[in-house]
C-alpha positions in Angstrom: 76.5 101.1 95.4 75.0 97.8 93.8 77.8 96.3 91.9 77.0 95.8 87.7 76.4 92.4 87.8 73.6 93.2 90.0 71.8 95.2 87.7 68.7 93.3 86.2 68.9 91.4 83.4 65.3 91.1 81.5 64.8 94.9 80.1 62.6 95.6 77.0 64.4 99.5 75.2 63.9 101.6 72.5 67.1 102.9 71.4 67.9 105.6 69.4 71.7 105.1 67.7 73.5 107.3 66.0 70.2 109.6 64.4 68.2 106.3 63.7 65.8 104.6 65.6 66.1 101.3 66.3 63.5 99.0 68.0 66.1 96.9 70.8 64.2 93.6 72.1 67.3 92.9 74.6 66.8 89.4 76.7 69.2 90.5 79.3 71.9 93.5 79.3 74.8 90.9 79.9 74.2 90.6 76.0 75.0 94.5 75.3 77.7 94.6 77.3 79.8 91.4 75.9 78.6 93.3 72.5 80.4 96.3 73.8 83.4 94.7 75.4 84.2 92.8 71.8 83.7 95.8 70.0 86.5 97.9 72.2 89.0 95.3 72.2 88.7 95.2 68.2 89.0 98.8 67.9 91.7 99.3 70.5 94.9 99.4 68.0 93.2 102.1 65.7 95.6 104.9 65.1 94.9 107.8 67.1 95.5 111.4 66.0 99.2 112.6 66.2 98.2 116.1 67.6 95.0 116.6 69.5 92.1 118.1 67.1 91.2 122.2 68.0 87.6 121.8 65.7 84.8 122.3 67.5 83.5 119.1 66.5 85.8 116.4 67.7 87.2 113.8 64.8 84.8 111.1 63.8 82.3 112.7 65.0 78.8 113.1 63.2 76.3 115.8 64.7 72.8 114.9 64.8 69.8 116.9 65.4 68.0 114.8 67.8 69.1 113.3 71.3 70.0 109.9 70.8 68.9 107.4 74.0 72.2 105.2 75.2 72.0 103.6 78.6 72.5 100.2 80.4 68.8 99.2 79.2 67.5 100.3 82.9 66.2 103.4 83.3 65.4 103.1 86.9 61.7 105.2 89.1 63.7 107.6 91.5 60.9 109.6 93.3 62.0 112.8 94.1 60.9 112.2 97.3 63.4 109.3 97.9 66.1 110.8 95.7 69.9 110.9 97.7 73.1 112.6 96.7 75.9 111.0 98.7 79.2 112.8 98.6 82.2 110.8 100.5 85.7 109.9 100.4 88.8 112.2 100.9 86.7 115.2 101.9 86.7 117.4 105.3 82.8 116.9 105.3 81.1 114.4 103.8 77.3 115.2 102.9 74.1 113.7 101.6 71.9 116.0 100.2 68.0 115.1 99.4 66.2 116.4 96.3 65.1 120.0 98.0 68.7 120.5 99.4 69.8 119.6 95.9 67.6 122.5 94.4 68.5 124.6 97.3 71.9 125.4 96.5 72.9 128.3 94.3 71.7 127.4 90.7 74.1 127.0 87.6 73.2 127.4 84.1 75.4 126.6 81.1 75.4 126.2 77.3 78.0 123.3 76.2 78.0 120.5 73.0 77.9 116.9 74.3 79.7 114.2 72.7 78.7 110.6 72.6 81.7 107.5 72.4 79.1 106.6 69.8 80.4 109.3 67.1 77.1 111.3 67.4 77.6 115.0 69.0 74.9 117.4 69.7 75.7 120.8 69.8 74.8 124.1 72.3 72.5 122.0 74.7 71.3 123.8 78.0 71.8 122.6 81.1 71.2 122.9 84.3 71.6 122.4 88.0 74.5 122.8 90.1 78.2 123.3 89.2 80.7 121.0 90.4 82.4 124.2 92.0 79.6 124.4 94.6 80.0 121.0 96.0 83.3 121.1 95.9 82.9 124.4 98.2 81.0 122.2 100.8 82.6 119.1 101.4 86.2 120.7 100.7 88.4 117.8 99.1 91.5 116.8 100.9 94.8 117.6 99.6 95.2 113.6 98.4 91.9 113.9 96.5 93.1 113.1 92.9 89.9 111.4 90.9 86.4 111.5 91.3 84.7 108.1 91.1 80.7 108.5 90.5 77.5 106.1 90.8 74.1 105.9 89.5 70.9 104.5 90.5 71.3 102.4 87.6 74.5 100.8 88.7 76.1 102.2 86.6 80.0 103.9 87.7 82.4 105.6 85.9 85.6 107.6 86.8 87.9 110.7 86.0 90.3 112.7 87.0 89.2 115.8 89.8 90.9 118.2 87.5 88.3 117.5 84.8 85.6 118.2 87.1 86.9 121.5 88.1 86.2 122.6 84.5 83.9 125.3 84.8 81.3 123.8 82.8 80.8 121.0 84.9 77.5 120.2 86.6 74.9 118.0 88.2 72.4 119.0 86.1 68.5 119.3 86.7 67.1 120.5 83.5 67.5 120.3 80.2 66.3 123.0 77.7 64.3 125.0 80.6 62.5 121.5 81.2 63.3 118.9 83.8 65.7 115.8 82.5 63.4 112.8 81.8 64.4 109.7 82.8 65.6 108.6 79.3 68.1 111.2 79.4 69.4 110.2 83.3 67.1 112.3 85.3 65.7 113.0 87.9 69.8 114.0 88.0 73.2 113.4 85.9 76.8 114.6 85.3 77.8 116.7 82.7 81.1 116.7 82.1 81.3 118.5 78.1 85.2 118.0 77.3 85.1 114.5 77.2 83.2 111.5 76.1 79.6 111.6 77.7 79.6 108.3 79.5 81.7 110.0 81.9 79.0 111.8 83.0 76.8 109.1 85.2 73.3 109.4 84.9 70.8 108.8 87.6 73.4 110.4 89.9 73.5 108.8 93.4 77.4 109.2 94.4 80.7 111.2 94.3 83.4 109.7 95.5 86.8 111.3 96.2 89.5 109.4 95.9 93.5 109.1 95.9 93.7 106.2 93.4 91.9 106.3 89.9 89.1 103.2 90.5 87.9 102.3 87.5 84.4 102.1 86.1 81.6 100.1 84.6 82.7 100.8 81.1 86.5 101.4 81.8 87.2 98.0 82.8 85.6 96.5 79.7 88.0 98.3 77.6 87.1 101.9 77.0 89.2 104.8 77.3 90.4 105.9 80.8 90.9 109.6 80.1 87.7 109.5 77.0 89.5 113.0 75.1 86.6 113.4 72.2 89.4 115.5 70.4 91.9 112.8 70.8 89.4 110.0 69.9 90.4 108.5 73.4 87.4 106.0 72.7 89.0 102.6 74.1 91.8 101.6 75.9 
């Protein structure tokens, strides 16, 4: 996996933020990311709710109608003819799976409302692909397996716990709405992980890890939450 600071620096994105479109001229994606970092340590000692929220729409949350675009400002060509799935760590068999072994497995499909750190949420999106369950049926985690570390194309990571993952609405996902995922939105390829904050879900999906210790990700060490509970506004650390 090519470490963050690898990830090129001169991008040019439109961004859409929170329901409103924004034109984003960035110089280098250092820039976004000290932007982010200062923006989670200021917001780190907000109050938290007491008792975790049972609405469907999580607190300080806003929905929006459209699909907002959030990413590291590289949105990188994977030709589906190049396109890897590595699966490694504390498993009984590791596997690599290529775009038509990807498609070949038994397909998942699975209505669920996505929640951005943001405070956007979109509700009943389609997805799908392939559950979580059914790679977790071939590479068989060992007993030590406790968190699931993930990587994108991008160089992008981002962790959680396995017990998240075995949520049954969890998936690599494929499509979107009937139609394959465009590569604003992560494809060819990303994680959807609904009951917590979507950057948990990597897009432009490359690697699972399993692991015994709880590695931390891109975002997670620069000061957003570890566990990233919508309904517990677990937003930073």
């Amino acid at each position: 996996m090519r470490p963050p600071e690898k990830v090129s620096e001169e991008f040019s994105a439109p961004v859409l933020f929170c329901g409103q479109i924004f034109l984003f001229l960035f110089m280098s994606s250092p820039k976004i990311i000290e932007a982010k970092e200062r923006w989670a340590r200021k917001m780190a000692g907000k109050e938290k709710p007491a008792v975790r929220s049972t609405d469907r729409l999580p607190p300080g949350q806003h929905l929006t109608g459209g699909f907002p675009v959030l990413d590291l400002g590289i949105q990188p060509e994977v030709p589906l003819e190049r396109w890897k799935l590595e699966i490694k760590g504390l498993v009984e068999q590791p596997l690599t799976l290529d775009w038509p072994q990807l498609n070949a497995l038994e397909q998942f499909a699975d209505v669920s409302d996505f929640h951005c750190v943001t405070t956007w949420s979109k509700y009943d999106c389609r997805w799908s692909g392939v559950a979580f369950f059914t790679l977790v049926d071939l590479v068989k985690p060992q007993p030590e397996a406790r968190f699931v570390y993930f990587t994108g194309y991008d160089g992008y990571s981002t962790n959680t716990a396995l017990e998240n993952c075995l949520d049954d609405d969890v998936l690599i996902a494929t499509q979107f709405d009937g139609q394959p995922i465009p590569k604003e939105h992560g494809g060819p390829a990303r994680v959807i992980i609904p009951k917590l904050y979507a950057w948990k879900g990597a897009k432009f999906v490359r690697g699972i890890e399993f692991r015994a210790d709880d590695k931390p990700g891109f975002w997670e060490v620069r000061g957003y939450s570890n566990t990233a509970d919508p309904w517990q506004e677990e937003r930073f650390s």
